[in-house]
N, C-alpha and C positions, 0 to 999 in steps of 0.2 A: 855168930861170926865164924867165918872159913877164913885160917893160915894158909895164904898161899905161898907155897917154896920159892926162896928166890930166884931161882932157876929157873921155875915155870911165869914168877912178873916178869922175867926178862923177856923171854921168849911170846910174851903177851903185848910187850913196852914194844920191840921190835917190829914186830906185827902190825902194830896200831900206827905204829911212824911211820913206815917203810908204805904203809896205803894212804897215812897223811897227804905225804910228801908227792906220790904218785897221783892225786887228788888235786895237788896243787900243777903239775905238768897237766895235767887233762883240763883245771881252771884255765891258765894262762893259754891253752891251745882254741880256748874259746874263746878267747877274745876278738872284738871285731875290727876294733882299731884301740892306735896306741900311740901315743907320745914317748919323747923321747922324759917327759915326764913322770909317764906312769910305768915306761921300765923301771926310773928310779925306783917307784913305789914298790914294784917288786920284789926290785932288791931290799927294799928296806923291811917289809912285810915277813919276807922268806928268815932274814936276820932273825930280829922280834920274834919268829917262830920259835927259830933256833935257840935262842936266849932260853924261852918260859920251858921250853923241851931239856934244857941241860939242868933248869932247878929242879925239875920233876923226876928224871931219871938221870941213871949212873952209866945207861951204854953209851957206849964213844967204842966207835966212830959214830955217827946218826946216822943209820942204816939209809940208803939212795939220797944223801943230802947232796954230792956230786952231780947226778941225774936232775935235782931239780937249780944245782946252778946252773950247768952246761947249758940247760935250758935257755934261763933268762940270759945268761953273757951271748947268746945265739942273738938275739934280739940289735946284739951291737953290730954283727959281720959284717963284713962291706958283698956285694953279690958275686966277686971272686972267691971269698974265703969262704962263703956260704954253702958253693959245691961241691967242695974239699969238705966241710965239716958233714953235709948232709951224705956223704959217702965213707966219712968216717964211725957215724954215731947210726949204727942202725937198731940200735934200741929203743928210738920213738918211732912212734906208728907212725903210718903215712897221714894221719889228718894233722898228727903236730906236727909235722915237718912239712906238711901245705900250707898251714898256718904261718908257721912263720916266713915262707916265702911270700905271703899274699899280704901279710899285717907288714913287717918288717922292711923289706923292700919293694912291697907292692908300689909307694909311690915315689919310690926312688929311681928305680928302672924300669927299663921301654918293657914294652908285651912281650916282646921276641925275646928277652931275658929271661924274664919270668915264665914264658914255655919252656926255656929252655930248662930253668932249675925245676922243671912243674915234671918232666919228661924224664929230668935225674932221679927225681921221687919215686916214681912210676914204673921205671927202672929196676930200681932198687925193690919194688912191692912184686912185683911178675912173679919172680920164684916162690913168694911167701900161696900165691894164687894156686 
């Protein structure tokens, strides 16, 4: 048996979460469709994460647990707030942030909206090109 320094489980604990978590935003950007029921699930999922993660370790804050709310409350926006947010957050990729125009509002509003928030993405991705 190997004593690992606290300092370096931490740094191991952080690590492991912080690609959890980002694990989980790349999940949910997979998804093909979605109820406003299986948002809940998300949320309740991501919770229950958070619970069994704060008995196992001592770091707090939970390194990107932010990043993967921001995420699912996205799921709520109405397609006014959605272009404000998706010009706000440019710390998801452009497939999460197509996803959730295509999953989230895809049946909510007409084509011409959703180009239009398709073209904000797109937008936003040019410079990164």
């Amino acid at each position: 048996r190997v004593r690992i320094p606290l300092p370096v489980s931490n740094i191991l604990w952080e690590h492991c979460i912080r690609l959890a978590n980002r694990t989980l935003v790349e999940g949910y950007a997979n998804v093909k469709k979605c109820s406003n029921e299986g948002r809940a699930l998300m949320q309740l999922d991501f919770q229950q994460f958070l619970m069994k993660l704060e008995k196992l370790t001592d770091i707090r804050p939970i390194p990107d647990k932010e990043f993967v709310e921001t995420y699912i409350k996205a799921y709520y926006l109405t397609e006014n707030d959605m272009e404000t947010w998706i010009k706000e957050h440019r710390e998801y990729s452009t497939k999460q942030l197509t996803n959730l125009v295509n999953i989230c509002l895809g049946t909510y509003i007409n084509k011409k909206a959703r180009q239009k928030l398709l073209a904000t993405i797109d937008d936003i991705d040019r410079p990164k090109r």
